[in-house]
HTML snippet that shows the backbone in 3Dmol.js (N, CA, C, O; Angstrom):
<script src="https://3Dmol.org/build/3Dmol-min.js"></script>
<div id="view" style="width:600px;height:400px;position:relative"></div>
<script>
const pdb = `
ATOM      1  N   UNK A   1       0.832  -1.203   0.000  1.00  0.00           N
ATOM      2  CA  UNK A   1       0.000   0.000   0.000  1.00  0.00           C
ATOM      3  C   UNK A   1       0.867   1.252   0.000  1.00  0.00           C
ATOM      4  O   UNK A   1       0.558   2.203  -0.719  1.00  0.00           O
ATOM      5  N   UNK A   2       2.057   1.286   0.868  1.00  0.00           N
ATOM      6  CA  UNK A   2       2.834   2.265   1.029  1.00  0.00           C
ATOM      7  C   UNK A   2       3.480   2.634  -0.487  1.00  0.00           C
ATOM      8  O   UNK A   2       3.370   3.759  -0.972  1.00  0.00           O
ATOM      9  N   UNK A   3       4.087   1.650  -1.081  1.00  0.00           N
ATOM     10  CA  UNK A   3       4.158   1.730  -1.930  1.00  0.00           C
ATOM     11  C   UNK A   3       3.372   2.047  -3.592  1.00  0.00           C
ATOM     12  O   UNK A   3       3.919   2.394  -4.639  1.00  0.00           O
ATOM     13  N   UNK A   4       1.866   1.757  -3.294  1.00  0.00           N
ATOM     14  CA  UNK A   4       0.817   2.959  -4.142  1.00  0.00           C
ATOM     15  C   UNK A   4       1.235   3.847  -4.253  1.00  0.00           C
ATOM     16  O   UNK A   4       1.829   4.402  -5.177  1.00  0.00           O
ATOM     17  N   UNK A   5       0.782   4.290  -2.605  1.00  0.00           N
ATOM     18  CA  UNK A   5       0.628   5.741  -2.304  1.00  0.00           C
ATOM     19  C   UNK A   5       2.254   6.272  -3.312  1.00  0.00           C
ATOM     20  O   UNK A   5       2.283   6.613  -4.494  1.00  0.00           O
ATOM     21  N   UNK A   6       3.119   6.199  -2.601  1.00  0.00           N
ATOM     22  CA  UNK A   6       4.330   6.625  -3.778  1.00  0.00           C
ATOM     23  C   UNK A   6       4.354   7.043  -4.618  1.00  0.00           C
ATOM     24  O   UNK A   6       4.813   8.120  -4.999  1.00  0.00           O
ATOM     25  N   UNK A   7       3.503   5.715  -5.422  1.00  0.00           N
ATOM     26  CA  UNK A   7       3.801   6.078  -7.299  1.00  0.00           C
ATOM     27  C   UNK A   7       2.364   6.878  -7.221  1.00  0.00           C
ATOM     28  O   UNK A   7       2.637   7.961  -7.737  1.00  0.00           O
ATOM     29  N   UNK A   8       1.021   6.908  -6.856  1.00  0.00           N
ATOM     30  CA  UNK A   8       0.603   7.925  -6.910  1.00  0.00           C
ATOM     31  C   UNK A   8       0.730   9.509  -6.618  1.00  0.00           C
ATOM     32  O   UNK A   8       0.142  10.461  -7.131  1.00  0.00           O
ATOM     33  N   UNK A   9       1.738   9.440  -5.581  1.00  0.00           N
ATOM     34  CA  UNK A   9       2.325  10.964  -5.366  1.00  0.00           C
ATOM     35  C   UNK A   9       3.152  11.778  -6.662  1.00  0.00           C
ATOM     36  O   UNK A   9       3.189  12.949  -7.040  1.00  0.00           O
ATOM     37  N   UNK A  10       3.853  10.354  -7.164  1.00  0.00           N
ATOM     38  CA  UNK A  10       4.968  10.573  -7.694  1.00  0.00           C
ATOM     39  C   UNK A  10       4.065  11.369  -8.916  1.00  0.00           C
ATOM     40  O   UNK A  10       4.388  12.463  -9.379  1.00  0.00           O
ATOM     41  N   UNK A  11       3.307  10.872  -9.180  1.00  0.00           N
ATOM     42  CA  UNK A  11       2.379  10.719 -10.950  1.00  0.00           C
ATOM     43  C   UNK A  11       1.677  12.129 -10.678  1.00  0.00           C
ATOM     44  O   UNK A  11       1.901  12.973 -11.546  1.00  0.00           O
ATOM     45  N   UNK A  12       0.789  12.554  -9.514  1.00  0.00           N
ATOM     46  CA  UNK A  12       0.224  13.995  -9.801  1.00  0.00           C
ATOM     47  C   UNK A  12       1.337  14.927  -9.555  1.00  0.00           C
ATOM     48  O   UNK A  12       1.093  16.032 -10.039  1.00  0.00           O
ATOM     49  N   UNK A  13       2.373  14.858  -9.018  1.00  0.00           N
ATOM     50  CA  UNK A  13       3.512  15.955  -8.733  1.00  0.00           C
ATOM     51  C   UNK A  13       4.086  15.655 -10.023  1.00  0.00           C
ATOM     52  O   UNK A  13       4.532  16.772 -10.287  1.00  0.00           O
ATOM     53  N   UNK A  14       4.327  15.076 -10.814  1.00  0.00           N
ATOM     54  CA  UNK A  14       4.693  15.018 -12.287  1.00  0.00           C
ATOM     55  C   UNK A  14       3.329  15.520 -13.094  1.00  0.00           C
ATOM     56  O   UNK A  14       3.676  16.185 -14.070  1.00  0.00           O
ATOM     57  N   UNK A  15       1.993  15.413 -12.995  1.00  0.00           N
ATOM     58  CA  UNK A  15       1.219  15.918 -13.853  1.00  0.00           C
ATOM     59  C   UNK A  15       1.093  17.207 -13.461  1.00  0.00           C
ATOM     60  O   UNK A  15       0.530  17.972 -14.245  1.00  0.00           O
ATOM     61  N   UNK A  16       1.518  17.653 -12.349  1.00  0.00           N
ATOM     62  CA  UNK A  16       1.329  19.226 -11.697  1.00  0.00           C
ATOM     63  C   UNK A  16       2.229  19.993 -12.768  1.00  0.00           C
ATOM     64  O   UNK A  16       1.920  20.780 -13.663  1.00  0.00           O
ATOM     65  N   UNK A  17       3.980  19.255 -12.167  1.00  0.00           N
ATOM     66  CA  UNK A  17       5.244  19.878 -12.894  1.00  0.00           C
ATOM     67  C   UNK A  17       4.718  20.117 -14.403  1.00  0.00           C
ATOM     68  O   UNK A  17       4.475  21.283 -14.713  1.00  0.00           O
ATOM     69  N   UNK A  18       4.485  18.889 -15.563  1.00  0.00           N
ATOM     70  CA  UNK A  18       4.137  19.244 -16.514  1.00  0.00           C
ATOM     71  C   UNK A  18       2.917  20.491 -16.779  1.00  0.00           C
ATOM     72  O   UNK A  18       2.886  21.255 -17.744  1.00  0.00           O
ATOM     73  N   UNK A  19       2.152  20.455 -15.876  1.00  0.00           N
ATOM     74  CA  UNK A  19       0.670  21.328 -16.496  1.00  0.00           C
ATOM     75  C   UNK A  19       1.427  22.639 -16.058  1.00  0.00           C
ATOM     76  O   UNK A  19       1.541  23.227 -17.133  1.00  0.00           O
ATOM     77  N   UNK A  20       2.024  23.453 -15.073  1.00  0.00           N
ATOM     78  CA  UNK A  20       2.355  24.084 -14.672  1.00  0.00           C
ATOM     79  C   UNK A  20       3.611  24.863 -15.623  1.00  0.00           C
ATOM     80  O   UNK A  20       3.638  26.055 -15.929  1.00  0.00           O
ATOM     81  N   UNK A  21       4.453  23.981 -15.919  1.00  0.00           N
ATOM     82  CA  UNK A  21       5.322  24.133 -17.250  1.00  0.00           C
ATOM     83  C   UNK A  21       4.933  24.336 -18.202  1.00  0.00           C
ATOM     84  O   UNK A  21       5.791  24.957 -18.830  1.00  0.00           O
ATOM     85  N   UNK A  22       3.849  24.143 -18.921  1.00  0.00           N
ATOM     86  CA  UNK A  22       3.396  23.889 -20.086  1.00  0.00           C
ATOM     87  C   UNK A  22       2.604  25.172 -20.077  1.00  0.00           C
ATOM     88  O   UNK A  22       2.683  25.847 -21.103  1.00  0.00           O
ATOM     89  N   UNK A  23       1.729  25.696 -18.930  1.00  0.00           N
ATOM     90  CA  UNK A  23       1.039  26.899 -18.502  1.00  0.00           C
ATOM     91  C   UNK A  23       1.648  28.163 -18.850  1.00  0.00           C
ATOM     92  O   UNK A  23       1.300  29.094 -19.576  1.00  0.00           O
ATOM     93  N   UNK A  24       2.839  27.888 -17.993  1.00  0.00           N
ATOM     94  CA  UNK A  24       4.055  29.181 -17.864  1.00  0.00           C
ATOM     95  C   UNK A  24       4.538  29.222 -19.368  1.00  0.00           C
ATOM     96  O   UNK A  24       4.675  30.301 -19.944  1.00  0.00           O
ATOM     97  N   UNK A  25       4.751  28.208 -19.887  1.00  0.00           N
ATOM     98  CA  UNK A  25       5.317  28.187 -21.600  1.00  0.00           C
ATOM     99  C   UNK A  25       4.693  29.111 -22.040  1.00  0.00           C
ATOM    100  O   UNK A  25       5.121  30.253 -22.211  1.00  0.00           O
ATOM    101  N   UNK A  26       2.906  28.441 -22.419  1.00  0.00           N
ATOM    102  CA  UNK A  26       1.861  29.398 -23.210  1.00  0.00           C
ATOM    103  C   UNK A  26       1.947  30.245 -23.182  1.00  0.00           C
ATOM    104  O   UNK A  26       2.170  30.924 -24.184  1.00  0.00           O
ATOM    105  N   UNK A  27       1.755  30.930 -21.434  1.00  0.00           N
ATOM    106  CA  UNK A  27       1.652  32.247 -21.264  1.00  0.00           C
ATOM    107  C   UNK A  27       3.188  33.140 -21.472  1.00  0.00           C
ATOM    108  O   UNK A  27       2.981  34.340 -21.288  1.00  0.00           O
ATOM    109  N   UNK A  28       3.872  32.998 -21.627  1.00  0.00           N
ATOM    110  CA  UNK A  28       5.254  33.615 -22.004  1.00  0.00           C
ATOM    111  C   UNK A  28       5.546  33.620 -23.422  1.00  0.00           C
ATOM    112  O   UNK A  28       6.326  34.355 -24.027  1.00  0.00           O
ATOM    113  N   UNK A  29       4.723  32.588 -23.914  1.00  0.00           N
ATOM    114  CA  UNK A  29       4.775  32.681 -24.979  1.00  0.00           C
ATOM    115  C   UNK A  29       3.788  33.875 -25.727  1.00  0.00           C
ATOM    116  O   UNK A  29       4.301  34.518 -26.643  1.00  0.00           O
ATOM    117  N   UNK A  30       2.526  34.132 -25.374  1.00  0.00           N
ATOM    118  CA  UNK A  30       1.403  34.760 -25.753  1.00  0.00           C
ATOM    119  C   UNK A  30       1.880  36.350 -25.139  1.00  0.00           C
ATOM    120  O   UNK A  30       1.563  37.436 -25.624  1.00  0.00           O
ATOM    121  N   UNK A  31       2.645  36.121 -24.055  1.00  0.00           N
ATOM    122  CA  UNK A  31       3.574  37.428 -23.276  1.00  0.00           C
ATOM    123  C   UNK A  31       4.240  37.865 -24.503  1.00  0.00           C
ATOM    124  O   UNK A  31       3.893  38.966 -24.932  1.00  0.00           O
ATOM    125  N   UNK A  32       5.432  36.990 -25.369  1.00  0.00           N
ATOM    126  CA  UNK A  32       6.473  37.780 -26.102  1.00  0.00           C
ATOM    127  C   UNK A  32       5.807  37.996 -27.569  1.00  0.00           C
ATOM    128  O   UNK A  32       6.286  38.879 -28.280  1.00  0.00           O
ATOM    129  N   UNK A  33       4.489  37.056 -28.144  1.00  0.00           N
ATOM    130  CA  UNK A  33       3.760  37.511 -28.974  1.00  0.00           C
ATOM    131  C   UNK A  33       3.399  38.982 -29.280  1.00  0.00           C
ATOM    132  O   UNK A  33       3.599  39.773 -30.203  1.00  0.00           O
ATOM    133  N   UNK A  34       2.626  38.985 -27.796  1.00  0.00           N
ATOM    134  CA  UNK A  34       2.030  40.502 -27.449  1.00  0.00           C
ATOM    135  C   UNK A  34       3.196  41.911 -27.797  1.00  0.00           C
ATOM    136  O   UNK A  34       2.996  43.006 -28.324  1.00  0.00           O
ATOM    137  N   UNK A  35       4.279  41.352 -27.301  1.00  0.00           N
ATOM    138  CA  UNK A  35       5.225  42.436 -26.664  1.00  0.00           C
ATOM    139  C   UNK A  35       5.759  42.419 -28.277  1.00  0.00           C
ATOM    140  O   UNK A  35       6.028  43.517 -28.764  1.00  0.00           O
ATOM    141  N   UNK A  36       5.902  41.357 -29.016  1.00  0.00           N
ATOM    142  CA  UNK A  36       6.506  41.126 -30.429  1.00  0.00           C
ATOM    143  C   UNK A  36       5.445  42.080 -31.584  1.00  0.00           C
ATOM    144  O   UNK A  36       5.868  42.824 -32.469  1.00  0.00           O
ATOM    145  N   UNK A  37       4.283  41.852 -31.326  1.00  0.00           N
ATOM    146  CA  UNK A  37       3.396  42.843 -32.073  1.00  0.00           C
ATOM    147  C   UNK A  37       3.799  44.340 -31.548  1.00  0.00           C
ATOM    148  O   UNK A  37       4.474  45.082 -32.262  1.00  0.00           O
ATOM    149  N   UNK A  38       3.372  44.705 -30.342  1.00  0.00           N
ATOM    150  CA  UNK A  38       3.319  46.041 -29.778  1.00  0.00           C
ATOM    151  C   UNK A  38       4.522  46.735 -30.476  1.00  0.00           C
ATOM    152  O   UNK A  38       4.373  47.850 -30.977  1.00  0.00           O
ATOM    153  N   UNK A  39       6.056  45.896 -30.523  1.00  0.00           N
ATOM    154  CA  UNK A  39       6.820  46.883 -31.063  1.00  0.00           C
ATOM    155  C   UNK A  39       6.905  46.751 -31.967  1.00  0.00           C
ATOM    156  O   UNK A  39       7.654  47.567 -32.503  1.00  0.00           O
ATOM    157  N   UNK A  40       6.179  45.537 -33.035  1.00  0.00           N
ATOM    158  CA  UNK A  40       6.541  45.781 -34.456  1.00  0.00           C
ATOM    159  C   UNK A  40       5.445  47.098 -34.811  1.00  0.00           C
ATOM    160  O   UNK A  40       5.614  47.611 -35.917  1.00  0.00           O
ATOM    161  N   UNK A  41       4.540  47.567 -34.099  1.00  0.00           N
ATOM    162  CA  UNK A  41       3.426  48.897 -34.896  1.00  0.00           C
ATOM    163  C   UNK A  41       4.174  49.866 -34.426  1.00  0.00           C
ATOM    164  O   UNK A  41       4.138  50.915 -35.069  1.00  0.00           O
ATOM    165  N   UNK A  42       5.189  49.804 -33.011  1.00  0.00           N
ATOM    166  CA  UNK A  42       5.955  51.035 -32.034  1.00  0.00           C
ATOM    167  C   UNK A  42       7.092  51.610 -33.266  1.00  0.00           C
ATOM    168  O   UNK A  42       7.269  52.742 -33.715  1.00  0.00           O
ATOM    169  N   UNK A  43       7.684  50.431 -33.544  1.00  0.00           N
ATOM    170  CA  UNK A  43       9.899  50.190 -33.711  1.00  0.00           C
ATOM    171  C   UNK A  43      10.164  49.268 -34.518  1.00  0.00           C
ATOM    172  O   UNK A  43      10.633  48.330 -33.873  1.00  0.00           O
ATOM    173  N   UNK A  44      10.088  48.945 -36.029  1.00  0.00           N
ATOM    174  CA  UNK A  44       9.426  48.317 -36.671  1.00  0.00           C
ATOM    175  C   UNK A  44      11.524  47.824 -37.323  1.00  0.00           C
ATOM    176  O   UNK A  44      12.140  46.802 -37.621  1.00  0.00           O
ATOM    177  N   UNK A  45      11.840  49.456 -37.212  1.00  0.00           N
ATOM    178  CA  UNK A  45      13.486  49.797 -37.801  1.00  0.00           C
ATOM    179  C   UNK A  45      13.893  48.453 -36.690  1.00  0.00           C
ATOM    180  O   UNK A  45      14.017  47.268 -36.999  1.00  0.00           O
ATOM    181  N   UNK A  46      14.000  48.886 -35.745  1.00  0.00           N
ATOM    182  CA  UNK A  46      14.347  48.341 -34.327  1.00  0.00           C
ATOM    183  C   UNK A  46      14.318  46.770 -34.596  1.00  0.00           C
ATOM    184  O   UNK A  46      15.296  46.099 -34.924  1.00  0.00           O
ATOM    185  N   UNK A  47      12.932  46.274 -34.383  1.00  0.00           N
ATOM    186  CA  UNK A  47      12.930  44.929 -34.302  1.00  0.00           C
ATOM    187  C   UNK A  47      13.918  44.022 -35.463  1.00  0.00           C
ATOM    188  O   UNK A  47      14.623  43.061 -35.154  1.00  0.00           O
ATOM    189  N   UNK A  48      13.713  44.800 -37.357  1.00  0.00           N
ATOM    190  CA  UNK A  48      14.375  44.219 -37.804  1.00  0.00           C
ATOM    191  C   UNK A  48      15.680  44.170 -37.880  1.00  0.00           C
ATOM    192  O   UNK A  48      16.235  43.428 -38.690  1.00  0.00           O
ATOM    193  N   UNK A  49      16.534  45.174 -36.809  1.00  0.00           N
ATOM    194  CA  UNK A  49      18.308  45.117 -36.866  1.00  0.00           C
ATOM    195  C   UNK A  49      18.031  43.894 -35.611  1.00  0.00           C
ATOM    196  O   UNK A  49      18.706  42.881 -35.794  1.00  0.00           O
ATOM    197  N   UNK A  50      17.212  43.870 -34.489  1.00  0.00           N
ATOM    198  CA  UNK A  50      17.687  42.879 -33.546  1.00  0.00           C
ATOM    199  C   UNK A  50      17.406  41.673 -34.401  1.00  0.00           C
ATOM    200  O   UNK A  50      18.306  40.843 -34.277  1.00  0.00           O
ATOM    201  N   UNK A  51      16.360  41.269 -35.308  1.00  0.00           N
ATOM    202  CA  UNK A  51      16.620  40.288 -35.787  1.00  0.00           C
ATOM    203  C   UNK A  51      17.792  39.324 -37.110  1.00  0.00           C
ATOM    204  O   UNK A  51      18.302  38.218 -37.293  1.00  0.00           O
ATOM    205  N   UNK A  52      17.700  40.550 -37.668  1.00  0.00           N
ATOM    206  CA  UNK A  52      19.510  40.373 -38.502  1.00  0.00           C
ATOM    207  C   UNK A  52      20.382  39.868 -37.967  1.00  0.00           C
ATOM    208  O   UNK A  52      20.932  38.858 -38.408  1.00  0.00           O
ATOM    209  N   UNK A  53      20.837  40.686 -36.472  1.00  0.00           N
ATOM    210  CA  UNK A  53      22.092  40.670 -35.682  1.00  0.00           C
ATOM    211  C   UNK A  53      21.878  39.934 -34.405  1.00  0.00           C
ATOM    212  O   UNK A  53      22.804  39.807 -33.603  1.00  0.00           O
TER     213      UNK A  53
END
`;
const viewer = $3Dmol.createViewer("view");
viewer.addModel(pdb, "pdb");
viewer.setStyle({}, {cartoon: {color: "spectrum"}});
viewer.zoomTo();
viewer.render();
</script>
C-alpha cells in the first residue's frame, strides 16, 4: 500500500510539474507575442536590426 501511495504521489507531482510548465510556456509565450506585435506597430526599424544581428 505504502508503496501505491508513492507512485501515486509521484504521478500527480509530475502531472502538476508538466501542467504548470506547459502553462508558464503558453503564457510567455502569448507574453512575447504581445510584446513582439506592440513593437513591431511602435519600432518596426528596431525589431528588424535585432533580428539580422
Amino acid at each position: 500500500m505504502d508503496y501505491l501511495d508513492r507512485s501515486i504521489t509521484r504521478g500527480l507531482e509530475l502531472t502538476y510539474y508538466l501542467f504548470t510548465t506547459t502553462l508558464s510556456k503558453s503564457v510567455t509565450c502569448m507574453f512575447y507575442v504581445r510584446v513582439a506585435a506592440w513593437e513591431r506597430r511602435c519600432n518596426f526599424r528596431y525589431i528588424s536590426r535585432l533580428g539580422m544581428g
